[in-house]
C-alpha positions as CSV (number, residue, x, y, z in Angstrom):
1,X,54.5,-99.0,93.1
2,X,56.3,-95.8,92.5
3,X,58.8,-94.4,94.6
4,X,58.4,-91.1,95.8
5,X,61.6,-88.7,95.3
6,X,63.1,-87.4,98.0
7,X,62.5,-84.4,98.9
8,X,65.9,-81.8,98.8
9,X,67.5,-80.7,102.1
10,X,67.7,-77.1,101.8
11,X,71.1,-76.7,103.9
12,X,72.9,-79.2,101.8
13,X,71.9,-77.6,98.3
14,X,73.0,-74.4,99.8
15,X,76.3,-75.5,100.9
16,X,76.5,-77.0,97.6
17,X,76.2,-73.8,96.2
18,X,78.5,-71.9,98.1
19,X,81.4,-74.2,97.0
20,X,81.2,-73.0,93.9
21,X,81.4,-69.1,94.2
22,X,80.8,-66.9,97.5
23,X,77.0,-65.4,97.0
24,X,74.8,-62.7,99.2
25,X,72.0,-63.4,100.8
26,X,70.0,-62.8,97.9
27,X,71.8,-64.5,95.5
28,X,71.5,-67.4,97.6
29,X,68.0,-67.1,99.1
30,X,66.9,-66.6,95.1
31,X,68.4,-69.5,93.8
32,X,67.5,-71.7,96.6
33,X,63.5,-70.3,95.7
34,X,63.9,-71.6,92.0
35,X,65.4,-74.8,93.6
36,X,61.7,-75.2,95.1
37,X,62.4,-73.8,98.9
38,X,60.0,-72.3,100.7
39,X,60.7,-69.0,102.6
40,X,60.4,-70.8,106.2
41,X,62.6,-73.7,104.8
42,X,65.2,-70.9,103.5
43,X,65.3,-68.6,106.3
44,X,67.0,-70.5,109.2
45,X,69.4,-72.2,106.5
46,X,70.6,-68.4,105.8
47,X,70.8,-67.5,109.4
48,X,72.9,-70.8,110.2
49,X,75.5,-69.7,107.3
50,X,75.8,-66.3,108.6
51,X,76.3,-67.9,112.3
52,X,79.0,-70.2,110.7
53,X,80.5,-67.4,109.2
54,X,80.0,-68.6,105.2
55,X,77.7,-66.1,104.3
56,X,78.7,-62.3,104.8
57,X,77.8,-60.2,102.4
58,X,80.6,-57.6,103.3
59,X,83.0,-60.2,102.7
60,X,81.6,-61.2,99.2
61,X,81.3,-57.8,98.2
62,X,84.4,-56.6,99.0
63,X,85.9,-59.8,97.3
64,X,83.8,-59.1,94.0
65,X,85.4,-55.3,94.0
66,X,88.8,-57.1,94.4
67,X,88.0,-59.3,91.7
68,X,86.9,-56.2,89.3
69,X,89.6,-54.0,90.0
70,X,91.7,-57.0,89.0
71,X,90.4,-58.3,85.7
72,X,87.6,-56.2,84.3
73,X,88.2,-52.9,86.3
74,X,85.1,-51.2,86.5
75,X,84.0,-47.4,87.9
76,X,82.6,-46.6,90.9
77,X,78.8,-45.9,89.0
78,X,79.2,-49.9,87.5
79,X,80.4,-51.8,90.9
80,X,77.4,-50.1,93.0
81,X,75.2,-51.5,90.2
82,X,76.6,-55.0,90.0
83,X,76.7,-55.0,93.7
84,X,73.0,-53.6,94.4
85,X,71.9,-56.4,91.7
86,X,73.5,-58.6,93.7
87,X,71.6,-57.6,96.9
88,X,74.0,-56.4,99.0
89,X,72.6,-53.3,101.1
90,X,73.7,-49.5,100.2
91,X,76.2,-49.4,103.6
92,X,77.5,-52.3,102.6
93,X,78.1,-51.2,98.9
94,X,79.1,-47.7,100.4
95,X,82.2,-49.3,102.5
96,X,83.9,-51.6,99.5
97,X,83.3,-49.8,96.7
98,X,86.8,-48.0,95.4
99,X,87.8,-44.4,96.4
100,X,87.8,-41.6,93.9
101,X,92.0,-41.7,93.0
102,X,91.7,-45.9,93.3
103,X,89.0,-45.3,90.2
104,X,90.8,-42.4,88.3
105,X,94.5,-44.9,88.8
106,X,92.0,-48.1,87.2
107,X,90.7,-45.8,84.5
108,X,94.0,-44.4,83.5
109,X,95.1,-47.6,83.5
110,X,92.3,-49.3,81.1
111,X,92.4,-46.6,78.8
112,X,96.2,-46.6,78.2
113,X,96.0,-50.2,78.3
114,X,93.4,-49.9,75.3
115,X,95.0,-47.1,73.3
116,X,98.1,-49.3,72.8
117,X,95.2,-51.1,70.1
118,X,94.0,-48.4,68.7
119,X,96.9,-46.9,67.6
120,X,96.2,-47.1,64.0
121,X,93.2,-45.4,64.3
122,X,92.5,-41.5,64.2
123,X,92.9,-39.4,67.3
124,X,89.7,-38.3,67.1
125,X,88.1,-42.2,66.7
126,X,90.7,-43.3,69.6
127,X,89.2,-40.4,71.5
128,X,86.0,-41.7,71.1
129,X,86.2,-45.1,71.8
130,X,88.3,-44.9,75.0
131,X,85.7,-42.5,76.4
132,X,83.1,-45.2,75.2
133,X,84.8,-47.4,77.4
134,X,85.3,-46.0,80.1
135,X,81.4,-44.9,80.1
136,X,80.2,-48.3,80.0
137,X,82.5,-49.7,82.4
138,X,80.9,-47.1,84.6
139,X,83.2,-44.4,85.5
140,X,82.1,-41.1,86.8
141,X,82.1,-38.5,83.8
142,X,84.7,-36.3,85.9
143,X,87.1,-39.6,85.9
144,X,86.3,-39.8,82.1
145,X,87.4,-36.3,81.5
146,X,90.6,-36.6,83.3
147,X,91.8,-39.2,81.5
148,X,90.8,-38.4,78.4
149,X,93.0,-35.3,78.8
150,X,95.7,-37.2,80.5
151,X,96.2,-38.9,77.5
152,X,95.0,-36.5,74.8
153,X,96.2,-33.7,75.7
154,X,96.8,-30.9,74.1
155,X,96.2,-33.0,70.8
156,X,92.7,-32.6,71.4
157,X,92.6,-29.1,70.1
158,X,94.8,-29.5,66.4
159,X,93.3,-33.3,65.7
160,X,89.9,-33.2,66.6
């Protein structure tokens, strides 16, 4: 005779999770779905997290922006992505994202950072790819502009 497997506690696998990164609510209500959890099975798990004060989406979101600025800075347009694909609710996104001079300061800083490498190029290729950059790292095209002037200057007009 078989044995029958035993069936998963919910709260443990979610713990389980949550020692290996901080996740939203989503994150954690999704991957506990795949894991086979039904919605009444998940639901009081994520309101007992919340109570114990290991699941706050605020928190995580503000620690992923910390965590961007830090080692893959990223623009205003590109955190409110990441965060909304995440799961964490406009407010939410609204009160953690970076001001408008903390994003011009991380841009500036990127793009100087990067046109130390690309000093062998052309202006007019260096031009391009820091704006490039910049654009897929999702800063505003204002913050682009700025910086690309910043550090172009008045090169812009003889070189390109």
């Amino acid at each position: 005779m078989k044995k029958q497997p035993k069936r998963k506690n919910p709260k443990n696998k979610a713990l389980r999770l949550l020692t290996v990164r901080n996740l939203t609510c989503e994150e954690l209500t999704e991957k506990l779905r795949r894991d086979g959890f039904t919605s009444k099975e998940i639901e009081p798990v994520i309101q007992w997290l919340k109570e114990l004060g290991y699941l706050d989406d605020k928190k995580t979101a503000a620690s992923w922006v910390d965590y961007r600025n830090r080692y893959r800075p990223t623009g205003i347009y590109g955190l409110k992505y990441e965060l909304r694909k995440k799961g964490v609710a406009s407010d939410i996104i609204d009160d953690v994202v970076n001001s408008s001079e903390q994003d011009y300061k991380l841009a500036l800083k990127l793009a100087s950072d990067r046109l130390k490498t690309l000093n062998r190029l052309p202006v007019k290729k260096q031009y391009q790819r820091i704006g490039g950059l910049l654009s897929r790292r999702g800063f505003s095209w204002d913050v682009i502009r700025s910086v690309l002037d910043v550090l172009f200057g008045s090169s812009l007009d003889s070189d390109l």
